[in-house]
C-alpha positions in Angstrom: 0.0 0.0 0.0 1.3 3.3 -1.0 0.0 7.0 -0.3 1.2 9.8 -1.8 -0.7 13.1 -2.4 -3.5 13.8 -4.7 -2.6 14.5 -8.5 -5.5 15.8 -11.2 -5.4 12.6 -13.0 -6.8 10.6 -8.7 -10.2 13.4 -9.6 -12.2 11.1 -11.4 -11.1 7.4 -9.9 -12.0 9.1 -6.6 -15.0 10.8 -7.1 -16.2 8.0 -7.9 -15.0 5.8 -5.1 -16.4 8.5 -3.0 -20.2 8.7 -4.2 -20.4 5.1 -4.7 -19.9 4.6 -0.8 -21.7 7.2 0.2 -24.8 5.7 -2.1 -23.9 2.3 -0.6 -24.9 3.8 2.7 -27.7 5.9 1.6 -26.5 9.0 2.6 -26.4 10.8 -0.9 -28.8 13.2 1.0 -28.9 17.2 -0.2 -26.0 19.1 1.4 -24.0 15.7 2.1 -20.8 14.9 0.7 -22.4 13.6 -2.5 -23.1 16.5 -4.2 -19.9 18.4 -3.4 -18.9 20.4 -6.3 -15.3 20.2 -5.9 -15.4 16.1 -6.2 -14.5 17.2 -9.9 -11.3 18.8 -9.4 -9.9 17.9 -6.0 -6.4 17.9 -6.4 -7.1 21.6 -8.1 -9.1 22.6 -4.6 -6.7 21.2 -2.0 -3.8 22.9 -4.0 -5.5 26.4 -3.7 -6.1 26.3 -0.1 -4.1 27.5 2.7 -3.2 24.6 5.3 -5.0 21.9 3.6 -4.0 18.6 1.9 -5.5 15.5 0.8 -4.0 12.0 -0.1 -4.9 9.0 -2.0 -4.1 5.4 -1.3 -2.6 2.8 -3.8 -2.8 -0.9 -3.4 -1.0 -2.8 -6.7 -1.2 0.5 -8.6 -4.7 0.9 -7.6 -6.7 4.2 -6.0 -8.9 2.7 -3.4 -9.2 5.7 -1.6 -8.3 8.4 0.5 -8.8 11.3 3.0 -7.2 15.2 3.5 -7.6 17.9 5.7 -8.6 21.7 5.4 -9.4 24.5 7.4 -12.6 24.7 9.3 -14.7 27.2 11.0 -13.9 26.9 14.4 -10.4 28.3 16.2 -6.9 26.0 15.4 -8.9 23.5 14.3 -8.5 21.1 11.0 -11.3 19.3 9.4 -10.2 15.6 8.4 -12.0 15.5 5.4 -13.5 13.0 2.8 -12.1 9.5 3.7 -13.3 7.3 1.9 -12.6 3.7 0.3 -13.2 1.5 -2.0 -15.3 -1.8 -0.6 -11.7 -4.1 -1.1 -9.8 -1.9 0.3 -11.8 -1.5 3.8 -10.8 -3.8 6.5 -6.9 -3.4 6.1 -5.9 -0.3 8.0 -6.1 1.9 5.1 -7.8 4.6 6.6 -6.0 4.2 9.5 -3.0 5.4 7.9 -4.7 7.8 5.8 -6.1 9.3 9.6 -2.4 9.3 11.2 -0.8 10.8 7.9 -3.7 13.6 7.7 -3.0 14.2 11.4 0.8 14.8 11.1 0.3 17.4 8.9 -2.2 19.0 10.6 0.0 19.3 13.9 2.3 20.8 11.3 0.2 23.3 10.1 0.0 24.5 13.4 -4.0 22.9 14.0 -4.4 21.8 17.6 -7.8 20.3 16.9 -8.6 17.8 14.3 -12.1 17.6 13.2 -15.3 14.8 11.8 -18.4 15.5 10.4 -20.0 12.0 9.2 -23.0 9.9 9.1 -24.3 7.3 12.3 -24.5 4.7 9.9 -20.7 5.0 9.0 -20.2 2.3 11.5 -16.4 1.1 10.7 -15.3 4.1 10.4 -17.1 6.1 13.7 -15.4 2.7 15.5 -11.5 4.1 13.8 -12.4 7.7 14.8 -12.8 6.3 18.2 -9.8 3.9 18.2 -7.4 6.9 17.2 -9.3 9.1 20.2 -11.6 10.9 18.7 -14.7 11.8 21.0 -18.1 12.2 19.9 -19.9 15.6 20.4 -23.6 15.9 20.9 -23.8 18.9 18.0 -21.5 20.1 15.3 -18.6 22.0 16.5 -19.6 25.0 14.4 -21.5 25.6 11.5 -21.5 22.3 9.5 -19.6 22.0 6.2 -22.4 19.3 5.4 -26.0 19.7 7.4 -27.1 16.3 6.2 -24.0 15.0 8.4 -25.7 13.3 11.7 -22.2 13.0 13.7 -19.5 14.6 15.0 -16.2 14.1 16.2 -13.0 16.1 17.9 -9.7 15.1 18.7 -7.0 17.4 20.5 -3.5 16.9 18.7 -1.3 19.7 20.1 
């Protein structure tokens, strides 16, 4: 397994890992994740922004998925954004190392918090936010980046 960060040619391949597991679960709801415009040019929008970064993960050659980070509303505080895998690649730490390479670069960029908004029914991946100390909040941190989201997470990484 190889990560590396995102290139313009990883757009498509991942945008369409992304909204096929976010239809698998049902939550291609308005203002989810789904309907994101930037899912068309990510490496573009990570590029242009200011403390942010995203990577994708290789297996054989492959994109199976991947995760970044990016400012969010709320004071030294990272969002880790957007991991998401393919269905073989889940199960084999992948997004654990995706998580732990997001969060090294967020202590980096000088973030203190790191960040979730996601769905209940993301139940592998609520039990790795957990795992890697994440607590669960009652409401979002600030306003939402996604209002469909139904759970929320904050981890302090100083």
């Amino acid at each position: 397994m190889k990560i590396r960060p995102i290139e313009p040619k990883d757009n498509q391949p991942l945008k369409t890992i992304i909204q096929s597991a976010i239809r698998e679960y049902g939550n291609n709801l308005p203002n989810s994740p789904y309907y994101d415009t930037v899912l068309d040019h990510l490496a573009e929008h990570y590029a242009a922004q200011d403390k942010a970064k995203y990577w994708v993960a290789e297996v054989n050659g492959e994109l199976v998925g991947g995760a970044g980070l990016g400012p969010f509303g709320y004071p030294k505080t990272a969002e880790f954004q957007k991991l998401y895998l393919s269905p073989k690649a889940r199960g084999h730490h992948i997004g654990h190392q995706l998580e732990i390479t997001a969060e090294k670069a967020a202590k980096e960029f000088g973030y203190e918090k790191f960040y979730i908004e996601t769905f209940m029914n993301y139940t592998a991946a609520r039990g790795l936010y957990k795992h890697v100390g994440f607590k669960q909040l009652d409401k979002p941190l600030a306003k939402p980046s996604h209002s469909a989201c139904d759970a929320w997470y904050v981890k302090d990484i100083k």
